[in-house]
LOMI-264029 format. One record per residue (C-alpha): x, y, z. Coordinates in steps of 0.25 Angstrom, whole numbers, m for minus. Example, Ala and Ser with C-alpha at 12.3 -4.5 7.8 and 13.67 -1.06 7.14 Angstrom:
! LOMI-264029
{pt {49 m18 31}}
{pt {55 m4 29}}
//
This chain:
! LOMI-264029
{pt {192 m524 248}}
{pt {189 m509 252}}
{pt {178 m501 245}}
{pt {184 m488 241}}
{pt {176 m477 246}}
{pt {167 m469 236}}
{pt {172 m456 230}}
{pt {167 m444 237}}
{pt {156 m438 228}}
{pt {160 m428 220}}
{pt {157 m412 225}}
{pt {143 m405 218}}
{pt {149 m398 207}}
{pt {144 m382 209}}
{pt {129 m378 205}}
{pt {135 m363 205}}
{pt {139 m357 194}}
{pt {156 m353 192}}
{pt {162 m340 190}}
{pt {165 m345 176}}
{pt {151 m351 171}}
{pt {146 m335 177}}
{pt {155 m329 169}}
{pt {152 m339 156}}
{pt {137 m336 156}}
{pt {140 m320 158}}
{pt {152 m317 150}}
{pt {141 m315 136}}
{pt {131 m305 144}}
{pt {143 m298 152}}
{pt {148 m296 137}}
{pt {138 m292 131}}
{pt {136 m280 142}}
{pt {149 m277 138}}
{pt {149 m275 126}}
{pt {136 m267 127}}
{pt {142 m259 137}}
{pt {154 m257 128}}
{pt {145 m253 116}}
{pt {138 m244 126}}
{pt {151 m236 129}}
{pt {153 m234 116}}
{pt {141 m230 110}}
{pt {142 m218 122}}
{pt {156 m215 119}}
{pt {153 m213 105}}
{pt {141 m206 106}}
{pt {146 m197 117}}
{pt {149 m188 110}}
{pt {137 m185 102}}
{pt {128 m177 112}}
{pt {141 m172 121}}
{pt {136 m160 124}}
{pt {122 m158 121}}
{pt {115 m146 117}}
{pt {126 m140 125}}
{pt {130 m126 118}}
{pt {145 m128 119}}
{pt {146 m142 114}}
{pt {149 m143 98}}
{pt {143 m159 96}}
{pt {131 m161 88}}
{pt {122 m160 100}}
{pt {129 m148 105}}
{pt {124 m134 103}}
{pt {136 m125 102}}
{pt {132 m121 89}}
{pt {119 m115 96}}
{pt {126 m107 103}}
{pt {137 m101 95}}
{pt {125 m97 85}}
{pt {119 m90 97}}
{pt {133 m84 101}}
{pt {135 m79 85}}
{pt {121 m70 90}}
{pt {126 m66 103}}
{pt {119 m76 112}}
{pt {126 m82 123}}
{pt {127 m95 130}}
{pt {128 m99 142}}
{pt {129 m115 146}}
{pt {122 m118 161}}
{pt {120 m131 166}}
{pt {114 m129 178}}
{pt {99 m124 183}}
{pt {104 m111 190}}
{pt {113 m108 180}}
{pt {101 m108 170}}
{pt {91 m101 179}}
{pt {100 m89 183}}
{pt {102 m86 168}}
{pt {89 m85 166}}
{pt {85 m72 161}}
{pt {77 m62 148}}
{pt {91 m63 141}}
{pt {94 m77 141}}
{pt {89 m90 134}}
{pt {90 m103 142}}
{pt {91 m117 135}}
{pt {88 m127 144}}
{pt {93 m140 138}}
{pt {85 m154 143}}
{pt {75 m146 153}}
{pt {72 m161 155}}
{pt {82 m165 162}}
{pt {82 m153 172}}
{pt {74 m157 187}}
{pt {61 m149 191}}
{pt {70 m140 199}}
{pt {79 m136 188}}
{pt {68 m133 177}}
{pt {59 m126 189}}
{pt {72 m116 192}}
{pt {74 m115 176}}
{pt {59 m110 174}}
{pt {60 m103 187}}
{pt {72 m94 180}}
{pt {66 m93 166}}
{pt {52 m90 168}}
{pt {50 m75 168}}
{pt {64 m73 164}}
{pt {60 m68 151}}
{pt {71 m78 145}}
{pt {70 m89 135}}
{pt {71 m104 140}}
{pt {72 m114 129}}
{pt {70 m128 133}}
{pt {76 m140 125}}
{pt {67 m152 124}}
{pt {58 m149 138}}
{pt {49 m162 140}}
{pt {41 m165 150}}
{pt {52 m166 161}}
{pt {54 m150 162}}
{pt {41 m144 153}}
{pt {33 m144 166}}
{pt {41 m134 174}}
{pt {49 m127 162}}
{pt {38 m125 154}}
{pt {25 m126 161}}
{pt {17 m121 149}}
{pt {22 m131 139}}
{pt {21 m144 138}}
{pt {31 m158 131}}
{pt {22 m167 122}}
{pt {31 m177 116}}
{pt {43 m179 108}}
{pt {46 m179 94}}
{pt {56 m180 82}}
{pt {67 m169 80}}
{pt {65 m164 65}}
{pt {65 m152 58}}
{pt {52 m143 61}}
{pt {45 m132 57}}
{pt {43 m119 65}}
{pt {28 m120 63}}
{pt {25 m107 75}}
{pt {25 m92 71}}
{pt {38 m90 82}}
{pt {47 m81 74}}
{pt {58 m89 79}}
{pt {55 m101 75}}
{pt {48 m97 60}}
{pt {62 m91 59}}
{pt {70 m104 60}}
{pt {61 m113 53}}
{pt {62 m127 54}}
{pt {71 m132 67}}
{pt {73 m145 72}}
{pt {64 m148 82}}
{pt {56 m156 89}}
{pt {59 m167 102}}
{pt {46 m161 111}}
{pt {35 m156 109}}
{pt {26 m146 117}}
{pt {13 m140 119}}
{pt {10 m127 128}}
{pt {m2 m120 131}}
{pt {2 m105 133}}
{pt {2 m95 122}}
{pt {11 m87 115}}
{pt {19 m100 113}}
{pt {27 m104 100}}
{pt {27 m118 98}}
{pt {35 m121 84}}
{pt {41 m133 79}}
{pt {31 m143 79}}
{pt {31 m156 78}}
{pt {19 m167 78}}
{pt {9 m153 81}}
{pt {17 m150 93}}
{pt {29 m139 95}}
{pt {42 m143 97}}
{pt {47 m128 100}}
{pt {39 m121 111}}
{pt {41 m106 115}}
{pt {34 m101 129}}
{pt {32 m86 130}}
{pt {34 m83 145}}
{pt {33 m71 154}}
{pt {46 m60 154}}
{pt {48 m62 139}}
{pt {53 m76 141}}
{pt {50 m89 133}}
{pt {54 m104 135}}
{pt {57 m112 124}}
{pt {54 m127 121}}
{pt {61 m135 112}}
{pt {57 m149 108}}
{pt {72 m153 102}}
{pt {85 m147 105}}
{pt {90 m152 91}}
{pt {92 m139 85}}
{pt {102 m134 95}}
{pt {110 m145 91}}
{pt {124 m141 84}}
{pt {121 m151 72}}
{pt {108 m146 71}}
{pt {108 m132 73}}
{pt {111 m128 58}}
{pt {99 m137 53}}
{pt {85 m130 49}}
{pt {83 m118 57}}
{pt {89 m125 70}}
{pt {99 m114 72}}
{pt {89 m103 69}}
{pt {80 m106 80}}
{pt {90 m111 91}}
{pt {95 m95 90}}
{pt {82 m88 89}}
{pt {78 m98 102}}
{pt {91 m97 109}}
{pt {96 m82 103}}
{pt {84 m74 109}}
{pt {91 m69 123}}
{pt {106 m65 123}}
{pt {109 m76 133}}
{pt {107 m92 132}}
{pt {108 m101 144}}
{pt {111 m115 139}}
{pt {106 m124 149}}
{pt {111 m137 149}}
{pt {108 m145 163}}
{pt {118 m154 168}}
{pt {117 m166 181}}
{pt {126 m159 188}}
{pt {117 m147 192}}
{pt {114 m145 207}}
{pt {101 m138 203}}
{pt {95 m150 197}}
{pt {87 m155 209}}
{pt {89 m171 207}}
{pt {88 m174 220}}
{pt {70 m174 221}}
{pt {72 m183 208}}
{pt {70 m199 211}}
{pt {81 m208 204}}
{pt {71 m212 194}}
{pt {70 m198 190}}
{pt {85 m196 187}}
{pt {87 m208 180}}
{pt {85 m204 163}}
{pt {72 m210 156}}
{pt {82 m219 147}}
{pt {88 m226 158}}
{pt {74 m230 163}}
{pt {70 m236 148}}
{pt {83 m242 147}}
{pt {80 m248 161}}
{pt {64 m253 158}}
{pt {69 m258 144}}
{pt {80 m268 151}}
{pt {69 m271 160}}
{pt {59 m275 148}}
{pt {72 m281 141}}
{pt {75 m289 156}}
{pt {62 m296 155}}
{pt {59 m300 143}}
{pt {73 m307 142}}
{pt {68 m314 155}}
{pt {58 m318 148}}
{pt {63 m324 137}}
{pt {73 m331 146}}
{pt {62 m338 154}}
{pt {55 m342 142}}
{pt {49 m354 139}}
{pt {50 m362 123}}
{pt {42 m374 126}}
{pt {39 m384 135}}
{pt {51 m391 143}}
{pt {59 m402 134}}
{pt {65 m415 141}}
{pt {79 m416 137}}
{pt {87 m432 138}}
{pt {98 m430 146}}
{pt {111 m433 140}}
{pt {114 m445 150}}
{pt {106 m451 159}}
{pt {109 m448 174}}
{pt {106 m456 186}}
{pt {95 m450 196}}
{pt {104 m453 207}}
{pt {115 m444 202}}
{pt {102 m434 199}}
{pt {98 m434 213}}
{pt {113 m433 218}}
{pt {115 m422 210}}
{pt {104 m413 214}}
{pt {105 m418 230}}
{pt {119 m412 227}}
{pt {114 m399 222}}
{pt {104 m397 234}}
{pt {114 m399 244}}
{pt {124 m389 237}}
{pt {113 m380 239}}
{pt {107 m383 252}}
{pt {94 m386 246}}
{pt {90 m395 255}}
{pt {73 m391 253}}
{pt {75 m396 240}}
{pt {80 m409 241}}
{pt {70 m411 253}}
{pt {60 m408 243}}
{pt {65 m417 232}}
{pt {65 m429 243}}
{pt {52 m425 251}}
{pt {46 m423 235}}
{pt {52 m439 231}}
{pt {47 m445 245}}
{pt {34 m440 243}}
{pt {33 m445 229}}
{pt {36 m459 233}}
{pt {27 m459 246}}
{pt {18 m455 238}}
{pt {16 m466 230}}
{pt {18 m476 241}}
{pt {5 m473 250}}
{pt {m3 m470 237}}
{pt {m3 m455 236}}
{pt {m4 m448 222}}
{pt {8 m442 217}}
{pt {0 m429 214}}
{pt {m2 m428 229}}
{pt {12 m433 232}}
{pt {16 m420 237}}
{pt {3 m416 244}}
{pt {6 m418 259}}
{pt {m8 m420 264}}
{pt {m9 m433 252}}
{pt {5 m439 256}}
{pt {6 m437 272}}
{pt {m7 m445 275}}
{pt {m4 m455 267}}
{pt {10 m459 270}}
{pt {7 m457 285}}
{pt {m5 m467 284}}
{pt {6 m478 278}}
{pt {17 m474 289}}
{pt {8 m471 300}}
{pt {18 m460 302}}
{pt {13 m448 307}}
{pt {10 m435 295}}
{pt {18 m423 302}}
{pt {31 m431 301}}
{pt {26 m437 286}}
{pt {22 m423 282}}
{pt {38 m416 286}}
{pt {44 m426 279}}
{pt {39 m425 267}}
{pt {34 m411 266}}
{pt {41 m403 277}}
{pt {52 m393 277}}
{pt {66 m393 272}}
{pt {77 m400 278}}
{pt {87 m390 287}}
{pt {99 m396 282}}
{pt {106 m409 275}}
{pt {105 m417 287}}
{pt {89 m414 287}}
{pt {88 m418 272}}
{pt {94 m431 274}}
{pt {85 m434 286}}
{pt {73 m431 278}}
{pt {77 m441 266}}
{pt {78 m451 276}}
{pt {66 m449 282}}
{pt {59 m450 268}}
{pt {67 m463 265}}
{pt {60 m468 279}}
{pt {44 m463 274}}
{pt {48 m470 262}}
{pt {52 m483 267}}
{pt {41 m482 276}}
{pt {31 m483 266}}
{pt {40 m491 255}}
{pt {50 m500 261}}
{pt {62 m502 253}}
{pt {64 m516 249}}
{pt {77 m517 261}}
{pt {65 m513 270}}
{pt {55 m524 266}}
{pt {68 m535 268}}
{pt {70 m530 281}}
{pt {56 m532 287}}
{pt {51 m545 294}}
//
């Protein structure tokens, strides 16, 4: 009777993950950044039109200021809209008033041409919200302190301008300066939020801590109107300068990456940082000790070993199934020439000792059981072998015994 061959074993069933399980385990997070995505959008679309042109003296939004300027055309002052450097520096001169809107934003080569045109011009310059960024070469003899609430404040100075208005909304910055002859009104936490700077020609430069009061949904509240004519009125002409990206003047080119990039973006950047790391760390937390769990079925260790020779293979790992057989033998030749299992793996405890019982020679002993990996498949097998030999060597098999005389 003929004994039918056996089946050919089944193929190793892929240790790499599909298309589909990828997709399964990222559809929920690629959602989720959809949707905040989607709300994102939204939120900008709606609010877009809130703040669409800001401060500038033609737009009619609640942040615009064309009411501002229609006040000061009603008393013959006119306004002139510039967004570049030198168009704001050539109208510099004793008739003329120029508002500078977010000096902050402007490089060291812009604010140095704009102080170059307004000192000793015998103009005004009113500055909206300076900080630190521009007070050093706008306004060397003042100096930004620190920021504050918006609210209605009192004069508090002797400027006639200001005792004329009365309380305005103001305050954002505060300042301090050392040179006389300065008014510094509107007060907040002992420090002025408006600051006037006498200079040479007749000139002054004004500093206000908050633009709020040119608002158009501001500008009839308290005295807001009041003073935004007497600061802006004083000269016949008014140069609103409201600085744009596109300006050739601007000088961005000395200025490193990090220094064009807004100081929001770099919070938002250090708080996903912050937020990257502690989720790491919660997701590599431990709850308590490791729990043994019974398996379901009990699985044959032949069918244990099978299936991790078959992954090793499937990924050429060839050192670690030489270590998991060198790691076995010298387990077991360990405890055939007497050698303590706490030294199993020491090679100057288990090399003299199984050459002594062999009378082999320790170079060949020692690569077998604690030299490199095999080069390829071929290589491996030859090395079980040869670790089956060592064994028998020092334990014959019970075939063995039967076969000696």
């Amino acid at each position: 009777m003929t004994t039918p061959a056996p089946a050919p074993p089944a193929p190793a069933a892929p240790v790499s993950p599909t298309a589909r399980e990828l997709w399964a385990k990222a559809r929920g997070l690629l959602l989720a950044a959809a949707v905040l995505a989607l709300a994102g959008l939204a939120i900008a679309a709606l609010r877009s039109g809130d703040r669409h042109g800001m401060l500038d003296p033609r737009s009619a939004d609640r942040y615009g200021s064309r009411a501002t300027a229609e006040l000061l055309a009603d008393r013959g002052v006119d306004t002139t809209v510039v967004t570049t450097t030198a168009e704001a520096a050539a109208a510099a001169g004793p008739d003329t008033t120029l508002l500078v809107v977010g000096p902050d934003l402007l490089s060291a080569h812009q604010q140095s041409s704009l102080r170059a045109a307004a000192s000793g011009s015998g103009g005004r310059t009113v500055l909206l919200a300076p900080g630190p960024a521009s007070m050093d070469l706008l306004t060397p003899g003042a100096r930004a302190v620190e920021p504050t609430s918006v609210r209605g404040l009192p004069p508090a100075c002797d400027a006639p301008y200001a005792r004329r208005a009365g309380r305005a909304d103001l305050g954002g910055i505060t300042y301090t300066t050392s040179l006389e002859g300065a008014d510094a009104c509107y007060p907040s936490a002992g420090l002025p939020t408006l600051l006037r700077l006498p200079e040479e020609g007749g000139g002054d430069t004004v500093l206000l801590g908050a633009p709020d009061l040119l608002y158009n949904h501001r500008l009839a509240e308290q005295g807001n109107a009041s003073l935004a004519l007497q600061l802006l009125g004083s000269r016949p002409h008014l140069v609103w300068y409201l600085p744009s990206p596109d300006d050739g003047t601007a000088g961005n080119g000395d200025r490193s990456f990090t220094e064009l990039v807004p100081s929001g973006w770099k919070w938002g950047a250090l708080q996903l940082a912050v937020a990257a790391a502690l989720a790491a760390l919660w997701r590599a937390r431990r709850l308590g000790p490791l729990v043994p769990e019974r398996l379901p079925v009990t699985v044959p260790a032949s069918e244990t070993t099978e299936g991790r020779a078959r992954l090793y293979r499937q990924t050429n790992a060839r050192d670690r199934a030489a270590d998991a057989l060198r790691s076995a033998a010298r387990g077991r030749l360990a405890a055939l020439v007497g050698v303590p299992s706490s030294q199993a793996h020491l090679p100057q405890a288990l090399v003299p000792a199984l050459t002594a019982r062999t009378g082999g020679e320790g170079p060949s002993v020692h690569a077998l059981l604690f030299g490199p990996a095999p080069a390829d498949d071929d290589a491996l097998v030859r090395l079980a072998d040869e670790l089956d030999l060592l064994e028998n060597r020092i334990a014959p098999s019970p075939t063995d015994k039967d076969r000696t005389p």
